[in-house]
Every structure is written in structure tokens, then in C-alpha cells.
C-alpha atoms as one frame of an Amber mdcrd trajectory, in Angstrom:
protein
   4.023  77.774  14.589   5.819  74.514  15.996   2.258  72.887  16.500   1.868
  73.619  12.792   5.220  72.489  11.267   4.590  69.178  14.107   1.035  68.461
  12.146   2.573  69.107   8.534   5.476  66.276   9.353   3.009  64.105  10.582
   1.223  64.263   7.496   4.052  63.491   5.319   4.969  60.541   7.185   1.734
  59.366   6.842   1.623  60.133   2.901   5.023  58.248   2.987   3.436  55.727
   4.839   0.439  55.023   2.743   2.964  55.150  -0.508   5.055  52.608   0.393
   1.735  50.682   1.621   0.055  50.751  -1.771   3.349  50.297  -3.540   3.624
  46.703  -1.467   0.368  45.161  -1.046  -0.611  43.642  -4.771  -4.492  44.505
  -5.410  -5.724  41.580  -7.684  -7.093  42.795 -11.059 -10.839  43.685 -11.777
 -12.080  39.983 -12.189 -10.938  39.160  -8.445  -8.711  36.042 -10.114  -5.265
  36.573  -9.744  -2.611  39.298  -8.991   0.196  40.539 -11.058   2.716  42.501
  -9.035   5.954  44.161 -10.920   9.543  43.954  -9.358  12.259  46.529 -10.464
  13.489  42.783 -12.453  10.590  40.925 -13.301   6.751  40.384 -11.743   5.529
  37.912  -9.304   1.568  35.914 -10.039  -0.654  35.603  -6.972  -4.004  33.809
  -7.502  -6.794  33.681  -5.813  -7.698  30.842  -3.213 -10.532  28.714  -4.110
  -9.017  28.348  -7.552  -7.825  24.576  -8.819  -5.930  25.855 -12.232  -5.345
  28.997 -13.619  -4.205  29.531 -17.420  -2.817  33.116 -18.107  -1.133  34.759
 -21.935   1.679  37.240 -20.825   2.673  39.476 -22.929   6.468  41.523 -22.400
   9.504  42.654 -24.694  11.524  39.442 -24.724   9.714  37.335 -22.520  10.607
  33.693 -22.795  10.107  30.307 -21.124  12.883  30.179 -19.120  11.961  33.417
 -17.371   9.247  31.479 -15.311   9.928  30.052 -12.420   6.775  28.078 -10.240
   7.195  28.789  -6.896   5.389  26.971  -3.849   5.737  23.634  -5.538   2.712
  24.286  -8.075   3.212  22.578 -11.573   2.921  25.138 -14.449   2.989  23.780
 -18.196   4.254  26.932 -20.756   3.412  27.175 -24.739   5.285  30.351 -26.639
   4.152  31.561 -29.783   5.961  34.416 -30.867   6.147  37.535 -28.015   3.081
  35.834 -26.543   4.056  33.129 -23.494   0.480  30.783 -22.267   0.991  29.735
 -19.173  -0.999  27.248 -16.787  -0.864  26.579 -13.621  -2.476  23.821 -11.400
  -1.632  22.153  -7.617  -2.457  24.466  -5.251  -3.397  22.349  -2.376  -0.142
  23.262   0.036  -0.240  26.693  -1.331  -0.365  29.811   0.945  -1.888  32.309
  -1.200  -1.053  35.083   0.619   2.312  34.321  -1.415   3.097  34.352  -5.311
   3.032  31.096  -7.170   5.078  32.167 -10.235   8.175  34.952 -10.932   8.693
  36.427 -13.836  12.189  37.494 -14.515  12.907  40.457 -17.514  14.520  43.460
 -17.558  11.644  45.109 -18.783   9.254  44.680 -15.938   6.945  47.717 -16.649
   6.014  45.965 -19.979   5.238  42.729 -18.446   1.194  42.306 -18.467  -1.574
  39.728 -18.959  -3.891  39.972 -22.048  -6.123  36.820 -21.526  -6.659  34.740
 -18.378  -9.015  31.765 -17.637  -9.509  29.614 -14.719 -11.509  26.611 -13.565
 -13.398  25.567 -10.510 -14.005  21.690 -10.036 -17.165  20.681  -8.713 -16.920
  19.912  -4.694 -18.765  16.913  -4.449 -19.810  15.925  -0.694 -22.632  13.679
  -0.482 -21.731  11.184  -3.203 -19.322   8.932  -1.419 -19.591   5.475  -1.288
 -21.573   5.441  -4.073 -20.226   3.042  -6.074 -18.307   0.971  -3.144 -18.295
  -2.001  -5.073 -15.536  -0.745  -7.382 -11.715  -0.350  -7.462 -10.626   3.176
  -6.930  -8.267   4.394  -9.658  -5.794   6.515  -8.762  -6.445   8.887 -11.945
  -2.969  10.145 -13.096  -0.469   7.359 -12.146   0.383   6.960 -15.993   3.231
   4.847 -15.700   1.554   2.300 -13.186   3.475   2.587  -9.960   0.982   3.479
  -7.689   2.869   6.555  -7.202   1.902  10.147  -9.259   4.977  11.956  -9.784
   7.306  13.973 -12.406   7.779  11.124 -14.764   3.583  11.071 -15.467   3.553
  15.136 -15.275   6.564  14.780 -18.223   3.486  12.090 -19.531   0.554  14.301
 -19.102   2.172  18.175 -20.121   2.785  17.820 -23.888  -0.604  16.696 -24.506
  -1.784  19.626 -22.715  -4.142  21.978 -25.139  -4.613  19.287 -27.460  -8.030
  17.950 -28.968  -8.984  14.537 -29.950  -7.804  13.991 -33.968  -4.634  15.387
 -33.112  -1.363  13.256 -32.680  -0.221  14.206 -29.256  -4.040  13.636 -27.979
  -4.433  10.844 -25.703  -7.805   9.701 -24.076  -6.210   8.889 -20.966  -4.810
  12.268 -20.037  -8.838  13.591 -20.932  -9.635  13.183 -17.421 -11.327  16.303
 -16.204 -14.720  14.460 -16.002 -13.030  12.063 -13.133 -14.744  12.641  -9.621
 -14.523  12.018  -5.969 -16.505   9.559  -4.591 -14.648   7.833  -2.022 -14.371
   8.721   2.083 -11.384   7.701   4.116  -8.432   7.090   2.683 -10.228   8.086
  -0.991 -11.900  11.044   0.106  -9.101  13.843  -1.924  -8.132  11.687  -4.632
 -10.136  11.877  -7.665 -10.865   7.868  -8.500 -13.505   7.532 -10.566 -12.444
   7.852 -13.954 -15.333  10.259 -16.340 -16.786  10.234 -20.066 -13.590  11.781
 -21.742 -14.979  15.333 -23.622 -12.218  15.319 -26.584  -9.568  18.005 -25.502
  -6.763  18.350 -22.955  -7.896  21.237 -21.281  -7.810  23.410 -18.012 -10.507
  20.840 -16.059  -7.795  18.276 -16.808  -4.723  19.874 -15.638  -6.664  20.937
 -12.625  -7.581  17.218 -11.835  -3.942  15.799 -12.650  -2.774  18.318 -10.268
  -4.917  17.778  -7.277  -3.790  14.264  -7.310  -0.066  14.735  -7.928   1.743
  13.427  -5.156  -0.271  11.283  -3.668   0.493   7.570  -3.648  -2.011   4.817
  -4.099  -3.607   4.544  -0.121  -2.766   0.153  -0.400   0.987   0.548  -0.765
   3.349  -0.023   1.748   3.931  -2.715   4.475   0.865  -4.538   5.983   1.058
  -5.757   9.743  -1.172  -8.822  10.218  -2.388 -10.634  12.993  -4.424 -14.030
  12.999  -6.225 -17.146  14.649  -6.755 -20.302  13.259  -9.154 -22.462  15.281
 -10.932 -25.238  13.649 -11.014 -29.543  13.441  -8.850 -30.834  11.041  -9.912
 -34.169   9.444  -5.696 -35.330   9.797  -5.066 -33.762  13.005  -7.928 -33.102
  14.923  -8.377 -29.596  17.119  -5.880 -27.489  15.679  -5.271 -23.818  17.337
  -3.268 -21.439  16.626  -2.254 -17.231  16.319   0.387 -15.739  14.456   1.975
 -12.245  13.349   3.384 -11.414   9.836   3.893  -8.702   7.328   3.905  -8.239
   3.378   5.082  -5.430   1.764   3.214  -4.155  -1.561   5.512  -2.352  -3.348
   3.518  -0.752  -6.522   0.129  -0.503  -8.027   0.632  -3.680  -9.726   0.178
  -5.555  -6.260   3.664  -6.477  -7.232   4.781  -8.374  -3.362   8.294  -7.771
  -1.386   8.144 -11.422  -1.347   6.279 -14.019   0.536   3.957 -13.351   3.751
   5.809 -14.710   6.552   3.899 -15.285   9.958   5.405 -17.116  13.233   2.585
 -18.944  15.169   2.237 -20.764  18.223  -0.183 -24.096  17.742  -1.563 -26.737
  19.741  -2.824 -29.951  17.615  -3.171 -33.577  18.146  -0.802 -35.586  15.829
  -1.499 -39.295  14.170  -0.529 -41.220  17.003  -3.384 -39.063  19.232  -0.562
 -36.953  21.236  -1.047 -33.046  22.209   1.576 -31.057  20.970   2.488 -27.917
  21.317   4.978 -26.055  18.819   6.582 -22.657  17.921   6.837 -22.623  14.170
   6.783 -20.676  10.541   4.141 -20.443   7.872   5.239 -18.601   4.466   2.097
 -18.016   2.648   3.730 -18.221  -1.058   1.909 -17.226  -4.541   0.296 -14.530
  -3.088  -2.455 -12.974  -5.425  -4.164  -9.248  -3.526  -6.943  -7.744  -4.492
  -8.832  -4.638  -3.448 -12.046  -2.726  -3.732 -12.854   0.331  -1.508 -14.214
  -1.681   0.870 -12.553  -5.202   0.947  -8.847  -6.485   0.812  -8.708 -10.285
  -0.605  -5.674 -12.016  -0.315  -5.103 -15.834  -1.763  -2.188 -17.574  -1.946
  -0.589 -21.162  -0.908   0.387 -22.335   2.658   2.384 -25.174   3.601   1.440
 -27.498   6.499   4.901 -27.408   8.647   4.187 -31.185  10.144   4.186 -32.613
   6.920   5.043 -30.414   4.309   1.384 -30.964   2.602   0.369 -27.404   0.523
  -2.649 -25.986   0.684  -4.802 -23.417  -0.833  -5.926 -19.925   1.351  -8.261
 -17.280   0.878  -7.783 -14.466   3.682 -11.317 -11.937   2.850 -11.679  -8.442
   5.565 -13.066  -5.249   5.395 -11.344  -2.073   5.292 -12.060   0.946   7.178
  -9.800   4.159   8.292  -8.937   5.505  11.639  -7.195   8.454  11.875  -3.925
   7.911   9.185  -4.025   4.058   9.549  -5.648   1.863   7.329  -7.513  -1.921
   8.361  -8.670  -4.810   6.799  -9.834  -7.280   9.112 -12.505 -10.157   9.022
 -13.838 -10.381  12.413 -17.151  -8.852  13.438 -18.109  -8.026   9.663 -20.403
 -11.203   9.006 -20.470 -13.999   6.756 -17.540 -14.627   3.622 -14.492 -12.911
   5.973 -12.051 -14.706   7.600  -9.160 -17.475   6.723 -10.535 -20.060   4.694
  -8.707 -23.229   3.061 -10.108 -24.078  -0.334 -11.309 -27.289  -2.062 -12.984
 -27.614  -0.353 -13.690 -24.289   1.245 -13.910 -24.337   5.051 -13.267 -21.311
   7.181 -10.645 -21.971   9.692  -9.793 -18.615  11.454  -9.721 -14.410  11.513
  -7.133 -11.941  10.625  -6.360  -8.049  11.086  -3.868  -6.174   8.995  -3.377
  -2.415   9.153  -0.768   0.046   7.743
């Protein structure tokens, strides 16, 4: 008799058990896409990874905008039309999916449901980069020109969402769903290469917008260089010399914290024939960048510090990555990199920069 009653409590424990289980795990629905979980005051929306945007309809007595609330730092953009709310939801690149991405607040949870969802899958391109490494990567999404994608272009980008060309709020350069990948390094997770625009705002290009939200143009920030500058000047003779500087780039724009300033050591042979040996400062002023996804180009104007005499530079390197740093340097990579002075050209010396 006790073995029995023993037995019958373990099985209700284990009933218990298995309640409570069921009750707490979410099960997604029958299309594997997402999971909608009620809470006694509201639901919470778990998707499934592999996903890049999700757009859902819920349906709920009194259900209204302000009830949703993103969670893991996704960006959602919400349309109501009458008991219906649309919501869409994009940037799952941090997300941990075992976790919801949106909560749903009412106090009529066991109404809350889901009568239409849709979702979109962008195209994992691998074998394509470097394709077209002649060209400037665009940093697809940086609307207000910064170099930096933020809130201010989401606030840009969310009101045209849903819209089709012929309509007023429709904008060819949100269409960007077409935009690809094509870049390693640096590149390799921003979409950069802008596509054929397809007429509508749609679920491709939220998904795109939001992979690259929060990512900053790879160029910006402060540049360390280091250079040589070995050649015979017609005025001076054998000229040598190295030097360390920095410049700062400070948006998209190329738009300089001010003028490249490099201390350099220098041995040259003046007018009157004597060696001499100085510590001194160049500023490289006017400076002009430019980059492609392989080169950094940098011209600008120098002034001798003997004489005062200006002069015009051309600094030409290659980039490449290692690990998070960034390099453009002209030594080693062949013919057309290095320091040059201009009219005429003559190449006077290398240079390295990372950041």
C-alpha cells in the first residue's frame, strides 16, 4: 500500500512537472518562423534564427502602438489600421534567439494572436568578393552622410517603409534591398554595393537597412602614419629623412580634424655645400583623401621648412586588414605607391598608416 501511494505521488509530480514544462517553453507555430508566447499581461515574439526581417499583423481587443516594445536592440517599424497593428522587425545580428525580440503589453492577453506573417531571407553571398575592387564601397544606409548609420537615418528610412514608387513618401534611395556584399576585410558584413532599385519599400529593404545599422564607415577615425623620404633634390642635394604623424577623418565626407602634422628627423646638404642635420615639422595642409577598397590616396601641400618654398604631394598605398586594424601603406606593393612631389612628379619616399 505505501509502495503504491509512493508511485501515485511520483506520478503527479511528474504530471506537475511536465505542466509547468509545456506551459514555459514557447513551441513556434506550424511554419517554424516565429513564436508567440502569452503572459498573464501581454505576449512576448520569438523568431527564428536564420531570419534577417520578419513582418507580422496582430490582431487583439485594444491593441495599439504603444503596447510594443523591441527588445534586444532590434528596430521594429509599426502601421495600425483599425484593430489590426503590422509590425516589422529587422537587426538581428546581436540577437540571442533563445530570447523574445518584442512584448506585447494588453490586458487581454488570451486575445492577442497573429493573422498574417511574412519574412525574408537575404541571399549569403561568399565567393563574390573583390569583385568589383576597383570601386568605392558605399556604406548603403548612411542617409544623412556622416559615415555613421544610426537613429536619425532609421527616423529617414521608417516612414517610407511599405511604400511603392508613384507614391509621395517613396524614395529610390531607401529601395535598397537589391544592395549586396561584395567586399572581404573590413567590407565583408556591410552591404556596399548599391542594386537596381525594384519600385517598393519592402521587407528585403528593411532587412538590408538593418544589417548595416550601426556600423560606421571602416575609413573613419584617426590614422597613424609613418614615412621615409630619401631622394636627390635638385636645391639641396641628398635629402633623408623619417617622420610620424596622424590625421583624423571625422565623417564620410573625408571632412579632416585639421592638417597632417608629422615631426621628422633629416639630413641634407644646404647651398653653401654643408651637412646638416635637423629635428623639425612638416604640416601637410589642403589635404584632399580618397579611397577605393583597395587603395587610400592622399594629396595635399607641404612646405619646405628651410625655406618656406610649398610644394605639391601625392601619398598612394594599399590597404589590407589584419585582425581589427586597418593599413594603407606603399612599400612592397609595386609601381605608382609611395610619396611623390608633383610637377613634376618624382617619387621621393614610402609611408604606412593604420587605424
Amino acid at each position: 500500500m505505501k509502495i503504491m501511494t509512493y508511485i501515485v505521488f511520483i506520478s503527479i509530480v511528474v504530471t506537475m512537472l511536465m505542466a509547468s514544462c509545456v506551459g514555459h517553453f514557447p513551441r513556434f507555430d506550424q511554419s517554424g518562423r516565429y513564436i508567440l508566447q502569452r503572459l498573464p499581461d501581454g505576449a512576448e515574439l520569438y523568431v527564428r534564427e536564420g531570419i534577417d526581417a520578419i513582418e507580422i499583423t496582430l490582431v487583439g481587443e485594444g491593441l495599439k502602438i504603444e503596447d510594443l516594445s523591441p527588445l534586444q536592440g532590434v528596430l521594429i517599424i509599426t502601421r495600425s489600421n483599425h484593430s489590426d497593428l503590422t509590425v516589422a522587425i529587422s537587426g538581428f545580428r546581436n540577437v540571442d534567439f533563445s530570447r523574445p525580440v518584442l512584448l506585447i503589453s494588453s490586458e487581454h492577453a488570451a486575445g492577442i494572436a497573429i493573422s498574417k506573417c511574412d519574412t525574408i531571407v537575404l541571399n549569403r553571398i561568399s565567393n563574390s568578393y573583390w569583385k568589383q575592387n576597383s570601386v568605392d564601397p558605399e556604406l548603403i544606409g548612411d542617409y544623412n552622410g556622416d559615415g555613421y548609420i544610426t537613429l536619425s537615418d532609421f527616423a529617414s528610412f521608417a516612414p517610407a517603409y511599405g511604400f511603392s514608387e508613384g507614391s509621395q513618401e517613396y524614395d529610390e534611395k531607401f529601395d535598397v534591398g537589391a544592395s549586396e556584399k561584395q567586399y572581404s576585410g573590413i567590407w565583408q558584413k556591410i552591404f556596399s554595393v548599391p542594386g537596381a532599385p525594384d519600385g517598393s519599400i519592402t521587407l528585403a529593404d528593411f532587412a538590408v537597412f538593418a544589417n548595416n545599422y550601426g556600423f560606421a564607415n571602416p575609413y573613419l577615425g584617426t590614422w597613424n602614419f609613418t614615412g621615409t623620404i630619401d631622394y636627390e633634390s635638385s636645391t639641396y642635394g641628398y635629402v633623408k629623412a623619417t617622420g610620424t604623424g596622424t590625421l583624423g577623418i571625422s565623417q564620410q565626407n573625408w571632412e579632416m580634424s585639421g592638417p597632417v602634422e608629422i615631426t621628422a628627423s633629416s639630413t641634407y646638404t644646404d647651398e653653401h655645400g654643408n651637412v646638416k642635420s635637423e629635428e623639425f615639422s612638416i604640416e601637410i595642409d589642403s589635404v584632399d583623401i580618397e579611397f577605393t577598397s583597395t587603395e587610400m590616396t592622399i594629396t595635399g601641400t607641404m612646405a619646405n621648412p628651410v625655406n618656406g618654398a610649398k610644394y605639391d604631394i601625392l601619398m598612394k598605398g594599399k590597404l589590407r586588414v589584419e585582425g581589427g586594424a586597418i593599413f594603407a601603406e606603399s612599400s612592397g606593393t609595386g609601381e605608382g605607391y609611395g610619396i611623390f612631389l608633383l610637377k613634376p612628379v618624382r617619387k621621393i619616399g614610402e609611408w604606412t598608416a593604420h587605424k
